[in-house]
MIKELUM-833065 format. One record per residue (C-alpha): z, y, x; residue in three letters; residue number from 1. Coordinates in nm, 2 decimals. Each point is the difference from the previous one (the first is absolute). Layout:
REM residues N
<site><w>Z</w><v>Y</v><u>X</u><residuo>ALA</residuo><num>NUM</num></site>
...
END
This chain:
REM residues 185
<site><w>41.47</w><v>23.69</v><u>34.56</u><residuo>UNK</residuo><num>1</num></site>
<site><w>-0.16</w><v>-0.24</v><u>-0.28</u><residuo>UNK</residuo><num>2</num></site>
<site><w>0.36</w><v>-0.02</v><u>-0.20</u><residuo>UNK</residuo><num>3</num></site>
<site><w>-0.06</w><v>0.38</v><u>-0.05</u><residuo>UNK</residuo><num>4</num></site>
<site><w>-0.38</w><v>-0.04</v><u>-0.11</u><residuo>UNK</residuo><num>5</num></site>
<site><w>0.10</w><v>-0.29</v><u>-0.24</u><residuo>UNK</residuo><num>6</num></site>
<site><w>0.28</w><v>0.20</v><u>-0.16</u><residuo>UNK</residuo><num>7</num></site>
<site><w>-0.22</w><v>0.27</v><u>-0.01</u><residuo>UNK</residuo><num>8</num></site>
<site><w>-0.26</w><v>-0.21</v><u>-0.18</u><residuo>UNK</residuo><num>9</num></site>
<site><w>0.25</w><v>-0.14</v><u>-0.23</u><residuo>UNK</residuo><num>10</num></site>
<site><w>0.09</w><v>0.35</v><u>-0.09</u><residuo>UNK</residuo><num>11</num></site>
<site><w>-0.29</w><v>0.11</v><u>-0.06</u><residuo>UNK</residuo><num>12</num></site>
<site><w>-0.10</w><v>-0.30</v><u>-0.23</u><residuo>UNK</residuo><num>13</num></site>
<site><w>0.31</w><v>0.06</v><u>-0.20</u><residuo>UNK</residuo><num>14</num></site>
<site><w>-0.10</w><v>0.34</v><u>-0.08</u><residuo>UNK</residuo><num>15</num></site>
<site><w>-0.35</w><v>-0.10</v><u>-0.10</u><residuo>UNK</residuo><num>16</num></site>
<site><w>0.16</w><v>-0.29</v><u>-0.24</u><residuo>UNK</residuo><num>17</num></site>
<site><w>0.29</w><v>0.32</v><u>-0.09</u><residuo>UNK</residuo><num>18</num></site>
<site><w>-0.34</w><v>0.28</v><u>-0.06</u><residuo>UNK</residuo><num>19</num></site>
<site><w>-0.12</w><v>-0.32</v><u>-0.26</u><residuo>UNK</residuo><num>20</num></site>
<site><w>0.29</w><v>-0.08</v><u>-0.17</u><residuo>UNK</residuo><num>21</num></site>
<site><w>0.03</w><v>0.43</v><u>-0.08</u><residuo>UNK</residuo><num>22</num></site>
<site><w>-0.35</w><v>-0.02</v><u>-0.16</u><residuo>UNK</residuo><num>23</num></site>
<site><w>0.08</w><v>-0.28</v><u>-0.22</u><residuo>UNK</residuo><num>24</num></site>
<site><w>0.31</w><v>0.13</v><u>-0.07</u><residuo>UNK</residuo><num>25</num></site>
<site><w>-0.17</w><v>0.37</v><u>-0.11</u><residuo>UNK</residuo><num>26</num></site>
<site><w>-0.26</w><v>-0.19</v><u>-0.18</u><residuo>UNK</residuo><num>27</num></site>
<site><w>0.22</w><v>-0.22</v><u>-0.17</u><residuo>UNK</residuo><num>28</num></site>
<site><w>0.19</w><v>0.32</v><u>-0.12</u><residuo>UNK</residuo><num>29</num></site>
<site><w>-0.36</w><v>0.15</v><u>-0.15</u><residuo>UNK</residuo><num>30</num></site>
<site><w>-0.10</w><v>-0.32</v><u>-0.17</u><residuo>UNK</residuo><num>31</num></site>
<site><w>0.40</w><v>0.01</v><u>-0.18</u><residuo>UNK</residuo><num>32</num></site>
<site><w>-0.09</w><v>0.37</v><u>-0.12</u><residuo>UNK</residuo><num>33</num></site>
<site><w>-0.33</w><v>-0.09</v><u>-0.12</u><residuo>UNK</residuo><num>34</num></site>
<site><w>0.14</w><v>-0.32</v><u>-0.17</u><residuo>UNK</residuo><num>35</num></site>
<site><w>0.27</w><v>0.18</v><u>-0.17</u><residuo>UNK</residuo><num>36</num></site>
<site><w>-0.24</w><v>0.26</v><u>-0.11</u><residuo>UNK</residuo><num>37</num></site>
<site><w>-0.20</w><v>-0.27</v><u>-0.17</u><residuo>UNK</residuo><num>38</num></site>
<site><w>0.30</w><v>-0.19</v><u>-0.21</u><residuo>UNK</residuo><num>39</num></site>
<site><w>0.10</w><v>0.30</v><u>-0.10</u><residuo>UNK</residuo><num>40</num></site>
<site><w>-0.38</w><v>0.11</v><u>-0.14</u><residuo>UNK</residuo><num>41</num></site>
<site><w>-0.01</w><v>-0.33</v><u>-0.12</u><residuo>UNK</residuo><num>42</num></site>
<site><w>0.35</w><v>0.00</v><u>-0.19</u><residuo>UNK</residuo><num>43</num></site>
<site><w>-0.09</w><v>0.38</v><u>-0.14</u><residuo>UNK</residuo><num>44</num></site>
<site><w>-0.33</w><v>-0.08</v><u>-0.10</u><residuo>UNK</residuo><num>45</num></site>
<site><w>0.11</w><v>-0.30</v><u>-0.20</u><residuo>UNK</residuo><num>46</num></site>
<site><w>0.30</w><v>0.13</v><u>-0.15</u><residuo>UNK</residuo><num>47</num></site>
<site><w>-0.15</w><v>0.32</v><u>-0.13</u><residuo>UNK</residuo><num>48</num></site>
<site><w>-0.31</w><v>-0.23</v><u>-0.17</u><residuo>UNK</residuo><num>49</num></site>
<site><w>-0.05</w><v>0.05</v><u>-0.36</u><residuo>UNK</residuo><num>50</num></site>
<site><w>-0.21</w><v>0.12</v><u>-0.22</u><residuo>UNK</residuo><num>51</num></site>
<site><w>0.01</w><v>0.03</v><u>-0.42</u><residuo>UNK</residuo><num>52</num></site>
<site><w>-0.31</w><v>-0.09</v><u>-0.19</u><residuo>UNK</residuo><num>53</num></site>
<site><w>0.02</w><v>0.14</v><u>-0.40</u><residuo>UNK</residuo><num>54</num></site>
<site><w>-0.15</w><v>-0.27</v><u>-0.22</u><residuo>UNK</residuo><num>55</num></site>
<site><w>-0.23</w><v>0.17</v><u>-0.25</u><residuo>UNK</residuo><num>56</num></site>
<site><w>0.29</w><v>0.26</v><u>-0.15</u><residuo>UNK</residuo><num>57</num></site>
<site><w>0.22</w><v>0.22</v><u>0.22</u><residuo>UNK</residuo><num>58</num></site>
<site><w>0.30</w><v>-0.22</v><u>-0.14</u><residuo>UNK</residuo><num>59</num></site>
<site><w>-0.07</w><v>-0.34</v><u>0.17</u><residuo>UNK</residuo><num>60</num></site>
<site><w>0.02</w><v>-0.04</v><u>0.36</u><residuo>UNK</residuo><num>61</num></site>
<site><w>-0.04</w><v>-0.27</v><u>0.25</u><residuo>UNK</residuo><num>62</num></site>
<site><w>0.18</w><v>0.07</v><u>0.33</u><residuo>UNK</residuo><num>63</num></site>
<site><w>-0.07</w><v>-0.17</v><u>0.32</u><residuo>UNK</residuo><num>64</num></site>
<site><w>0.31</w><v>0.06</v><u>0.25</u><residuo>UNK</residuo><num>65</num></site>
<site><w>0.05</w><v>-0.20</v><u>0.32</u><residuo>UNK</residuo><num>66</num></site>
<site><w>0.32</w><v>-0.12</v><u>-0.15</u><residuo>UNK</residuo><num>67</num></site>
<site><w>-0.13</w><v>-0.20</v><u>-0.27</u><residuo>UNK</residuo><num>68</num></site>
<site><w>-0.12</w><v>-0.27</v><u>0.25</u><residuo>UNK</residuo><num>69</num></site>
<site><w>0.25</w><v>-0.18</v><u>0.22</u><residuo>UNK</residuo><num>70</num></site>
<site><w>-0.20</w><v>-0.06</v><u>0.30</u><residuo>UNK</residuo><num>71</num></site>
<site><w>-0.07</w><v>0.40</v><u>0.01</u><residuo>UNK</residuo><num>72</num></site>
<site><w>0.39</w><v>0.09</v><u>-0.01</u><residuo>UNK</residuo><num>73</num></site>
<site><w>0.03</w><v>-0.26</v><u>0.21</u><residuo>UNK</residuo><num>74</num></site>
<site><w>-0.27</w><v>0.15</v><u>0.30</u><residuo>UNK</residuo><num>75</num></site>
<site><w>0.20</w><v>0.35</v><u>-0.06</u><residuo>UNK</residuo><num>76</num></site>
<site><w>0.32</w><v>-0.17</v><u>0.10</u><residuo>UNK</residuo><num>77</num></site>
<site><w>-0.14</w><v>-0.21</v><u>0.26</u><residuo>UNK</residuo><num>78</num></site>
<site><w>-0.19</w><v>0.36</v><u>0.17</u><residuo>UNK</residuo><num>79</num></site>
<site><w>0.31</w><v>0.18</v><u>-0.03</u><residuo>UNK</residuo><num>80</num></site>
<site><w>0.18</w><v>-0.22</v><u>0.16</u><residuo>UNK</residuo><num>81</num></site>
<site><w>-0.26</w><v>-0.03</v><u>0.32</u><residuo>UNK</residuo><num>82</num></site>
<site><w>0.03</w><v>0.34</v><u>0.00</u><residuo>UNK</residuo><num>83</num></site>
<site><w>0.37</w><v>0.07</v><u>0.05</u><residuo>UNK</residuo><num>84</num></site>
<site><w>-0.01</w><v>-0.26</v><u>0.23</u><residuo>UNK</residuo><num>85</num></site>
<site><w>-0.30</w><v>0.14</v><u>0.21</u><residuo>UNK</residuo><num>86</num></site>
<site><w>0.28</w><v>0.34</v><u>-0.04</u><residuo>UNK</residuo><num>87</num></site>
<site><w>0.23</w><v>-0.17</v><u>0.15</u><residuo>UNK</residuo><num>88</num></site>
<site><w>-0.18</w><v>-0.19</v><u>0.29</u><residuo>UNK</residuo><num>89</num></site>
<site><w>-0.14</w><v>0.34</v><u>0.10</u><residuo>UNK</residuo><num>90</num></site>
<site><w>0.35</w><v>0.11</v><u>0.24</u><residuo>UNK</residuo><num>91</num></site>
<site><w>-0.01</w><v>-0.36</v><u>0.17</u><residuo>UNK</residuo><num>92</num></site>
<site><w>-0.39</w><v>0.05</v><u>0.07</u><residuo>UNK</residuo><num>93</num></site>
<site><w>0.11</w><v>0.30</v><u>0.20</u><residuo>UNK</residuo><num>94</num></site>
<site><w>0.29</w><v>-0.18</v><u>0.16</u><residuo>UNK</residuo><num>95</num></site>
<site><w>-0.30</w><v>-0.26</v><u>0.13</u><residuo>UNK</residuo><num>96</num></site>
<site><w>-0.17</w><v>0.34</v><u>0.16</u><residuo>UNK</residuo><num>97</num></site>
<site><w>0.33</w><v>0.09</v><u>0.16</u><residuo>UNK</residuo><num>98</num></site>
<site><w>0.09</w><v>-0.34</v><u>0.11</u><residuo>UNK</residuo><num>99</num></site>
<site><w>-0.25</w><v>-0.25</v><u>0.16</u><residuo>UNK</residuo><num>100</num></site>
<site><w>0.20</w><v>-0.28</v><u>-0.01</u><residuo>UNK</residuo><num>101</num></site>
<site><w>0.16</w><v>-0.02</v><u>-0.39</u><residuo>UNK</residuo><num>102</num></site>
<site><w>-0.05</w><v>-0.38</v><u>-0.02</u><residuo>UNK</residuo><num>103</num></site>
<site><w>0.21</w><v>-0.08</v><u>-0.29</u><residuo>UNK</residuo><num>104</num></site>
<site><w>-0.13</w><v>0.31</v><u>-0.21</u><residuo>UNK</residuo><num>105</num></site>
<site><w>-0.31</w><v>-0.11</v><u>0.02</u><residuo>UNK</residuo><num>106</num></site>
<site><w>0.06</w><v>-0.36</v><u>-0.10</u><residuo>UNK</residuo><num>107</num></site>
<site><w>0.14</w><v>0.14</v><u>-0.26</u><residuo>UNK</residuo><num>108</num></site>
<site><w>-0.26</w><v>0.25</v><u>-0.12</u><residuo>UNK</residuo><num>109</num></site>
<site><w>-0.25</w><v>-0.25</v><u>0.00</u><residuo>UNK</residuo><num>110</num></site>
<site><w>0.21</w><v>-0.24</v><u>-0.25</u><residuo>UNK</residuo><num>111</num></site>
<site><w>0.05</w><v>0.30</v><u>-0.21</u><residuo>UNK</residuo><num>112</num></site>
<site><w>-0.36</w><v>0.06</v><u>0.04</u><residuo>UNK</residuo><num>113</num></site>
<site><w>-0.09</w><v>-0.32</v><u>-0.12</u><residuo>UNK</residuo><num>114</num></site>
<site><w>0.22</w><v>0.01</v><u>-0.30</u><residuo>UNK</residuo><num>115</num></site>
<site><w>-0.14</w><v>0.33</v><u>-0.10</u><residuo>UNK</residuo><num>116</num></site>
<site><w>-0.38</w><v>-0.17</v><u>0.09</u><residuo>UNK</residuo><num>117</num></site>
<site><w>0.11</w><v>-0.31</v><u>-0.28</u><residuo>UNK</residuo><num>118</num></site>
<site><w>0.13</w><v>0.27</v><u>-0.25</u><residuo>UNK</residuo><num>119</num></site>
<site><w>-0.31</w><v>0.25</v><u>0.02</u><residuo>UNK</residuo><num>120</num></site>
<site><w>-0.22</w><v>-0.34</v><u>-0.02</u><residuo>UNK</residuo><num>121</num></site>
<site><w>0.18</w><v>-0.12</v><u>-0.30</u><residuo>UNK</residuo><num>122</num></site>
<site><w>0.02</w><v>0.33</v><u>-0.21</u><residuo>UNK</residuo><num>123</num></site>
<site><w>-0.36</w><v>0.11</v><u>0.11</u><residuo>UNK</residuo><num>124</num></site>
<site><w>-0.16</w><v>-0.35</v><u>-0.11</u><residuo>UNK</residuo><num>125</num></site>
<site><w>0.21</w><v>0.02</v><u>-0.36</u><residuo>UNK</residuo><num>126</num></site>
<site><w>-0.14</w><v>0.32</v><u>-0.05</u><residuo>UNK</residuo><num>127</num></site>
<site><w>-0.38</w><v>-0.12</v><u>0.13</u><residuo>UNK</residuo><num>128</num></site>
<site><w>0.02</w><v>-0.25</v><u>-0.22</u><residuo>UNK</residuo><num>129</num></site>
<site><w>0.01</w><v>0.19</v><u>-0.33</u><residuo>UNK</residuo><num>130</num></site>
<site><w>-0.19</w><v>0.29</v><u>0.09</u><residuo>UNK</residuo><num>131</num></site>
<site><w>-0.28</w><v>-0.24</v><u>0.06</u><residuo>UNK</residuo><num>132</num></site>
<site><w>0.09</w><v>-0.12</v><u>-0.36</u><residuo>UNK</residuo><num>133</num></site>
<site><w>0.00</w><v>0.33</v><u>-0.15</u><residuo>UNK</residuo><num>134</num></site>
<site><w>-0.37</w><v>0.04</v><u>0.18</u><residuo>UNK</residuo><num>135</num></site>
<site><w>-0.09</w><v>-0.29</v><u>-0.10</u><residuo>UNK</residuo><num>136</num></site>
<site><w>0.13</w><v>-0.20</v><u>-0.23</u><residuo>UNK</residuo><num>137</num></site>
<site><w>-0.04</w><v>-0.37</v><u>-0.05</u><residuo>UNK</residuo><num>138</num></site>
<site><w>-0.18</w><v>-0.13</v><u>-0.32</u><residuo>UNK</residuo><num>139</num></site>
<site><w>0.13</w><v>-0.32</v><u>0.00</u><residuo>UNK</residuo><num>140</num></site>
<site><w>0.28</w><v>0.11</v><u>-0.06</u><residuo>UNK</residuo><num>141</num></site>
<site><w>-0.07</w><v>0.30</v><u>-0.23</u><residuo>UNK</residuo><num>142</num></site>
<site><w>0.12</w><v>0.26</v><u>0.25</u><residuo>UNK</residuo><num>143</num></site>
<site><w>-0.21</w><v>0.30</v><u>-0.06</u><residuo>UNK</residuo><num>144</num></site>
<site><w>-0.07</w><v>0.24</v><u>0.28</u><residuo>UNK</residuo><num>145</num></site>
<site><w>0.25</w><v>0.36</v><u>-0.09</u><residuo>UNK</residuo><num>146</num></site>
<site><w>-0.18</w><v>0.19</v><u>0.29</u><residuo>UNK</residuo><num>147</num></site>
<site><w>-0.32</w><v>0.12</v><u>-0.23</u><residuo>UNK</residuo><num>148</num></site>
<site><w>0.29</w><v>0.19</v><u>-0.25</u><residuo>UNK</residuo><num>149</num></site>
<site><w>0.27</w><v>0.03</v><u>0.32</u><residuo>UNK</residuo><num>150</num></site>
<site><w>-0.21</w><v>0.16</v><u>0.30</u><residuo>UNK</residuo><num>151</num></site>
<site><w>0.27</w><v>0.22</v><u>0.07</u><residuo>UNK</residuo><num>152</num></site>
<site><w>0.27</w><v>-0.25</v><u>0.05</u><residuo>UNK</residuo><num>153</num></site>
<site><w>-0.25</w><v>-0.26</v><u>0.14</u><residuo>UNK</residuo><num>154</num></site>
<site><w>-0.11</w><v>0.21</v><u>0.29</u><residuo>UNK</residuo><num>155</num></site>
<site><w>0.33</w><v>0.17</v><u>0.04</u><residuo>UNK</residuo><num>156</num></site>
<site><w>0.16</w><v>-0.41</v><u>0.03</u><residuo>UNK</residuo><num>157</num></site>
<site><w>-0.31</w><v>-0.15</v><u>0.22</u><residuo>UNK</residuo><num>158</num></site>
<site><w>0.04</w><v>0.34</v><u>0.19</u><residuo>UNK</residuo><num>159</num></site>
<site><w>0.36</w><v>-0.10</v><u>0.09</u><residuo>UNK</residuo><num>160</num></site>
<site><w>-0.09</w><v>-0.32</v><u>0.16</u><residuo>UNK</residuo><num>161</num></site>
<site><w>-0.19</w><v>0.18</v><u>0.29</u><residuo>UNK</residuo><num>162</num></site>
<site><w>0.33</w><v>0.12</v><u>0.12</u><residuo>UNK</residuo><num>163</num></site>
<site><w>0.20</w><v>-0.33</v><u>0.00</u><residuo>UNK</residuo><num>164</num></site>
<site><w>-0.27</w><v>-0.23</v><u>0.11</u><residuo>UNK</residuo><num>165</num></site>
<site><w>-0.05</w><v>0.29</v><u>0.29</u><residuo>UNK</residuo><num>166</num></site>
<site><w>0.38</w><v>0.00</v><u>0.10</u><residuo>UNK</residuo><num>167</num></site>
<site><w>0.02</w><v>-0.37</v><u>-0.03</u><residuo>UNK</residuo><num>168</num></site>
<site><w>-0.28</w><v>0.02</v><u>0.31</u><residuo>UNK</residuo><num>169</num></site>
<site><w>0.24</w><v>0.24</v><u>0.20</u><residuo>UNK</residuo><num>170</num></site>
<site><w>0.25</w><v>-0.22</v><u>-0.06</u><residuo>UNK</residuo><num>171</num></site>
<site><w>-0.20</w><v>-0.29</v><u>0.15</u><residuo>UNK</residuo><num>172</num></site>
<site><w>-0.05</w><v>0.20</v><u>0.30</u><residuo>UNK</residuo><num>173</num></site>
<site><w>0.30</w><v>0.11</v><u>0.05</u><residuo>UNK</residuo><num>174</num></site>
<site><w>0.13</w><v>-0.35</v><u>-0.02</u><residuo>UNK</residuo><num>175</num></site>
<site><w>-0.23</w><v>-0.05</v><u>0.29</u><residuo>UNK</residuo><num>176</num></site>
<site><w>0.03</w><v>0.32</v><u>0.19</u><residuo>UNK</residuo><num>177</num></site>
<site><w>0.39</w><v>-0.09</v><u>-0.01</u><residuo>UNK</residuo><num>178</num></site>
<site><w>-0.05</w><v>-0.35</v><u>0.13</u><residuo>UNK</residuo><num>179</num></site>
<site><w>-0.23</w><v>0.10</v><u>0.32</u><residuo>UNK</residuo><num>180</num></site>
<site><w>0.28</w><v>0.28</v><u>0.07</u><residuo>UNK</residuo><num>181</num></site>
<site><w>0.26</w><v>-0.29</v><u>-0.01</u><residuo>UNK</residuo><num>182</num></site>
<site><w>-0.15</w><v>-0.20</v><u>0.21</u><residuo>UNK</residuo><num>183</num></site>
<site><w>-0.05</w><v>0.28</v><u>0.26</u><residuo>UNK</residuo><num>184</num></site>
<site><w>0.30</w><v>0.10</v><u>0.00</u><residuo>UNK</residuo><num>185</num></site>
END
């Protein structure tokens, strides 16, 4: 009689630690969507940035594209790739709903997911980095600030940085959310 009410116990805790593992796993799939919903704003926003400003005849022009700085081509590249890669994870996410105990997977997701967390970081700080330059300048070294002739491009770049810095967050958690799944399972 108590062997079947401690199997039944131990059933019934595996299913609880089973119910949690399906919740992480579901909202580890929605925090992927929204993340690669976010490089790929961030990479669109950025690479369509420019604007032309005519310099007192309609003959002159001074262009600001996202291409003429390094560290800007540099965050497209670095969004785009987070965001194929946030594609891509998307099917093994759903394997981890399917399949409780996908050990291995889910080591390797949260390597990947690191990688992609030290990539976003990188091209997301670059970019930071020179849009607070083009805000602000720096008069020691004779930087002027573009962003009183450039509001277009300035608020279109700055604006960009929302959705990295927000999906490098996700990817934080998911990091997280990953590692309490694994060491559930």
């Amino acid at each position: 009689m108590k062997a079947v009410s401690i199997e039944t116990g131990e059933a019934s805790k595996a299913k609880k630690v089973h119910g949690v593992n399906r919740g992480i796993s579901v909202f580890d799939l929605v925090l992927r969507i929204v993340a690669l919903v976010g490089t790929l704003a961030s990479a669109v926003a950025m690479g369509t940035a420019d604007q032309a400003l005519s310099f007192s005849t309609q003959i002159v022009n001074f262009e600001a594209q996202y291409d003429d700085i390094d560290a800007f081509k540099f965050f497209v590249v670095v969004n785009a790739i987070a965001c194929v890669y946030l594609a891509i994870s998307l099917p093994i996410s759903i394997f981890h709903i399917m399949r409780r105990r996908a050990g291995k997977s889910r080591v390797l997701l949260i390597v990947l997911d690191a990688i992609m967390l030290v990539f976003l970081t990188s091209g997301a700080s670059a970019a930071a980095a020179i849009v607070y330059l083009a805000h602000n300048g720096n008069t020691s070294t004779n930087w002027f600030s573009i962003c009183q002739q450039y509001t277009d491009f300035c608020q279109r770049s700055a604006g960009s940085l929302i959705g990295s810095i927000g999906a490098m967050a996700l990817m934080v958690i998911l990091i997280i959310l990953s590692a309490i799944a694994l060491s559930r399972s």
